[in-house]
N, C-alpha and C positions, 0 to 999 in steps of 0.2 A: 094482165098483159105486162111483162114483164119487159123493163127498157134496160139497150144493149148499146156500149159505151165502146168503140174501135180505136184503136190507135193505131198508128202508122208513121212509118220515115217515108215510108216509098211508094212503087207503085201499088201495093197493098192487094196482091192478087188473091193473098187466103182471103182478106176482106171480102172484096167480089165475089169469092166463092159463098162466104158466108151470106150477103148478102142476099145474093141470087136464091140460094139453098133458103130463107127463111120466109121469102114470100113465095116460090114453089109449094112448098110445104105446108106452109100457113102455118108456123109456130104461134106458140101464146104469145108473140115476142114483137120488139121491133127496135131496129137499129135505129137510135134516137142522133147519134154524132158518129162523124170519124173525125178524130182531132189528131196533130200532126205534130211534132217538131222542127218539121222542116216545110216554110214556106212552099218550095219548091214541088212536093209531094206529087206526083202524077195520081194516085188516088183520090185525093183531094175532089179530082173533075169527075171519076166514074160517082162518088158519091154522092157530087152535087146536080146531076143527071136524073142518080134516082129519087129524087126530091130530100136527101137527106142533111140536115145539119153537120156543117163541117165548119172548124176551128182552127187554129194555129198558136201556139207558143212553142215562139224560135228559142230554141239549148241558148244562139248565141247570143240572145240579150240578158242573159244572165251569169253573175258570179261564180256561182256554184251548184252542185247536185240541190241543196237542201234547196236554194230559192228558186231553182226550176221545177224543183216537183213540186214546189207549195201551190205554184201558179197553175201547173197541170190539174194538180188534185181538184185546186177550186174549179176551173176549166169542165174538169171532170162531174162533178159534184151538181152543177145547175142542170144536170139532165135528167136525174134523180137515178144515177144508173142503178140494177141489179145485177150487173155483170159487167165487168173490165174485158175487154180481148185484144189481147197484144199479136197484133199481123204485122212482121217485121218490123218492129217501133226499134229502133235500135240505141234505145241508153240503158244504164244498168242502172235500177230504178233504190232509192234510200230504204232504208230498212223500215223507216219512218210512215211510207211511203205505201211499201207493200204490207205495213200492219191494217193501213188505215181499210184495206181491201179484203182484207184477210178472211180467205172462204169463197170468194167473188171475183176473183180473176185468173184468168185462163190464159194459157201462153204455145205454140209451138216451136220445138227444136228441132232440128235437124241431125238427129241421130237415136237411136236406140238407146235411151239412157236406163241406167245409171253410166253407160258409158258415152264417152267425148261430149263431157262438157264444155262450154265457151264456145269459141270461135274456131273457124277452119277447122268444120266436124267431118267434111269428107275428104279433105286431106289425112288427116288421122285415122279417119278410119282407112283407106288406102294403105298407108305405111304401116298399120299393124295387121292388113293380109286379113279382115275378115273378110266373111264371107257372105255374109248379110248383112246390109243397112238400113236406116231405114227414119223415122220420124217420130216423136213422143206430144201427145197433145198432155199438160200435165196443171195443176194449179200452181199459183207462182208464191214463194216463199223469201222469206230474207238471205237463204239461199242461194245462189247461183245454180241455174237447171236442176236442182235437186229438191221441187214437189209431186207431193202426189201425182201418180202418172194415171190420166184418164183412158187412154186409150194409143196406141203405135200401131204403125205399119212397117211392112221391112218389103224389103226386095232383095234380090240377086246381084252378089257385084261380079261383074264380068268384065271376061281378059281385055284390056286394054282400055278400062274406064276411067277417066279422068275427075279430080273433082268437079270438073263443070259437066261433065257428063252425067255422072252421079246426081249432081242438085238438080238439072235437067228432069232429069228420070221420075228423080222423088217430089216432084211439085204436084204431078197429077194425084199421087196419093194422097200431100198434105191436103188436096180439094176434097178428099174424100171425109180424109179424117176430123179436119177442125170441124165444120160447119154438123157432122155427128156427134162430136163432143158438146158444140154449143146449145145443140137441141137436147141433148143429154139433158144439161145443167137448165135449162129453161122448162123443160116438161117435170121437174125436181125431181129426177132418176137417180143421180149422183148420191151417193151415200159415202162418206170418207170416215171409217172407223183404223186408230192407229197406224195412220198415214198412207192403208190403202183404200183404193176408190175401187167401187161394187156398182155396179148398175142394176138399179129394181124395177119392177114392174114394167115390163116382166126385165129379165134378165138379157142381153144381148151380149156376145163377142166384143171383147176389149180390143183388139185384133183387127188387122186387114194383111193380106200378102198380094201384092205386087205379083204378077211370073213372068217375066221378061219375054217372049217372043222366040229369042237363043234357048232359054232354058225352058219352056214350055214342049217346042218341039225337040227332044231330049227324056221326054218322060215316057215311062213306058206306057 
């Protein structure tokens, strides 16, 4: 039984998903915390609903990156986790930080990377007229959005999509995709040779598409 470590700024709805998706399913697993930066978290309640350990170490009672992630780590550490998942936690975590995890934490973006990293991923992608977007469930590295990619979905961007339309749209996917990557990683499917990830036993689609409704009825 493999214990599963959540973090969250917000209202933490990939959380919810995963959480829901684990006792559905009956993983070898179980959400042990969802720890927070932010007092405030509306997550925080759905977790402590489902009889789950939840935490708090507020950013702003600290100095600096190093002395807030020491305190998360530890925060982190009493659960005895086997996996990190980051559902919208929103700091950019020490390099120090993301060694001590190294192999063991899983993160979602909001975009098809290697492309638009950072922030304001569907405004970007907007302005550069693709034509797909979509979400990357990936392991997390000292890097910024640039680990191993476990698994993406895309969809269709269509005339007159807004970024909040677009983040809209791709929520329901990221529910599809995280909470399959974290059964991935929990059932030890995951295999990461030369920085790409393989799913064994048996083998599954890294993959989901999206078909928007406009573009469905449009096909021949």
């Amino acid at each position: 039984m493999k214990n599963i470590v959540i973090l969250i700024s917000g209202r933490g709805s990939n959380m919810e998903a995963i959480v829901r998706a684990c006792a559905a399913e009956k993983w070898p697993a179980r959400v042990a915390a969802v720890l927070s930066n932010r007092p405030d978290a509306s997550g925080l309640q759905f977790a402590s609903r489902h009889g789950i350990a939840t935490g708090v170490v507020d950013h702003k009672q600290f100095s600096g990156r190093e002395s807030f992630d020491a305190a998360m780590r530890d925060a982190i550490d009493a659960y005895q986790p086997d996996l990190i998942v980051l559902a919208g936690f929103m700091r950019i975590l020490t390099p120090g930080f993301v060694e001590h995890y190294a192999g063991r934490m899983l993160n979602i973006h909001p975009s098809l990377l290697p492309s638009f990293p950072g922030l304001h991923t569907h405004k970007q992608a907007l302005e550069a007229g693709v034509k797909l977007h979509g979400a990357t469930v990936h392991f997390v590295t000292p890097e910024l959005d640039h680990g191993p990619i476990v698994l993406q979905a895309a969809l269709d961007v269509l005339p007159g999509d807004t970024p909040e339309s677009l983040a809209d749209r791709l929520l329901d996917s990221e529910h599809v995709i995280y909470p399959r990557a974290v059964r991935w990683f929990v059932e030890d499917r995951l295999h990461v040779q030369d920085g790409v990830v393989q799913v064994v036993q048996p083998a599954e689609p890294q993959w989901f598409m999206a078909i928007s409704p406009q573009a469905a009825g449009k096909q021949p």
